[in-house]
N, C-alpha and C positions, 0 to 999 in steps of 0.2 A: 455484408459488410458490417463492423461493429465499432462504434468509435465509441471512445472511454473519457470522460473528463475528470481529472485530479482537482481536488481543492481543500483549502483547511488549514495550507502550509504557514509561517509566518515565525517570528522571531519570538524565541522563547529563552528565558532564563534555566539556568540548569535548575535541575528538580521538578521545572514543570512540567505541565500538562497539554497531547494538538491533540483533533480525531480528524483526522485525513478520510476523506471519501473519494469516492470512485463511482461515476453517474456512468450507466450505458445503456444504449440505443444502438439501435440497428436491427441486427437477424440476431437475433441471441434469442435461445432456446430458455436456455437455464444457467446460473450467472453459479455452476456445478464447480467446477475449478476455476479458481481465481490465485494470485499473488501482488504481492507487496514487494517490490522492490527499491532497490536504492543507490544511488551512485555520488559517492562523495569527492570533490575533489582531487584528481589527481590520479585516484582508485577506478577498479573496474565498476559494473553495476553486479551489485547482490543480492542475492532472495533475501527478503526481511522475515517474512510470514506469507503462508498461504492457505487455504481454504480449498477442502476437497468434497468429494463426495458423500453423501450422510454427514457432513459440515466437521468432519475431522477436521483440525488444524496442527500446522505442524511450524516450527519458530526458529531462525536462525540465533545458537547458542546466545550471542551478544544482546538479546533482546528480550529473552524467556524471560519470562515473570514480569514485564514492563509495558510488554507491548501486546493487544490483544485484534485477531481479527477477528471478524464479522461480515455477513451479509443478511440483506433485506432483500428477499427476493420480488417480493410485491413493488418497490421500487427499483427493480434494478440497482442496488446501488451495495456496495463492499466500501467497508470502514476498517479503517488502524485506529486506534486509540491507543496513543500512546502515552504513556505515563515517567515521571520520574527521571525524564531527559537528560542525556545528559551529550556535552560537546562533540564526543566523538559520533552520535546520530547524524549530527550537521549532513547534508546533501539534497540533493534532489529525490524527490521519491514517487514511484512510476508505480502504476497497476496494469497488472498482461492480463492478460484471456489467453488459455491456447487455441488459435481457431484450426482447422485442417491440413493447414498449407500452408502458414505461417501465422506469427503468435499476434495478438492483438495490443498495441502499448497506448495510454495517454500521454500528452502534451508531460505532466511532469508537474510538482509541485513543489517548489524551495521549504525546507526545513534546516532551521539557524536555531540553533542553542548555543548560545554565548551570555555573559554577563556585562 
């Protein structure tokens, strides 16, 4: 089992600056593939960013140059660092693990860019 905690989230004026983290525990090997996701009002949930193998990362168009992942693997822990904010970011935003048999999600993190 691997449970994921999200934190970091909080109200930001456009232009600024969150870094979202992502703690996990459990059976985890290696924190190998990971994503960023998000679900804004009203909207499905979408890949934001993810982190793969040899720490490729790869960026949903809306985000390139703004938003950057990361992981620590001595902490278990995958970071967004987002930069440059701006309103349409606004949503909840979730970190997955694919595990074997279904995918692993956190609790979820509110992010608010508004002025």
């Amino acid at each position: 089992q691997v449970h994921l905690v999200e934190s970091g989230g909080g109200l930001v004026q456009p232009g600024g600056s969150l870094r979202l983290s992502c703690a996990a525990s459990g059976s985890i090997f290696r924190l190998e593939v990971m994503g960023w996701y998000r679900q804004a009002p009203g909207k499905q949930r979408e890949l934001v960013a993810a982190i793969i193998h040899g720490g490729s990362t790869s960026y949903a168009d809306s985000v390139k140059g703004r938003f950057t992942i990361s992981r620590n693997n001595a902490k278990n822990t995958v970071y967004l660092q987002m930069n440059n904010l701006k309103p349409e970011d606004t949503g909840v935003y979730y970190c997955m693990k694919p595990g074997a048999e279904s995918d692993y999600w956190g609790q979820g993190t509110q992010v608010t860019v508004s002025s």
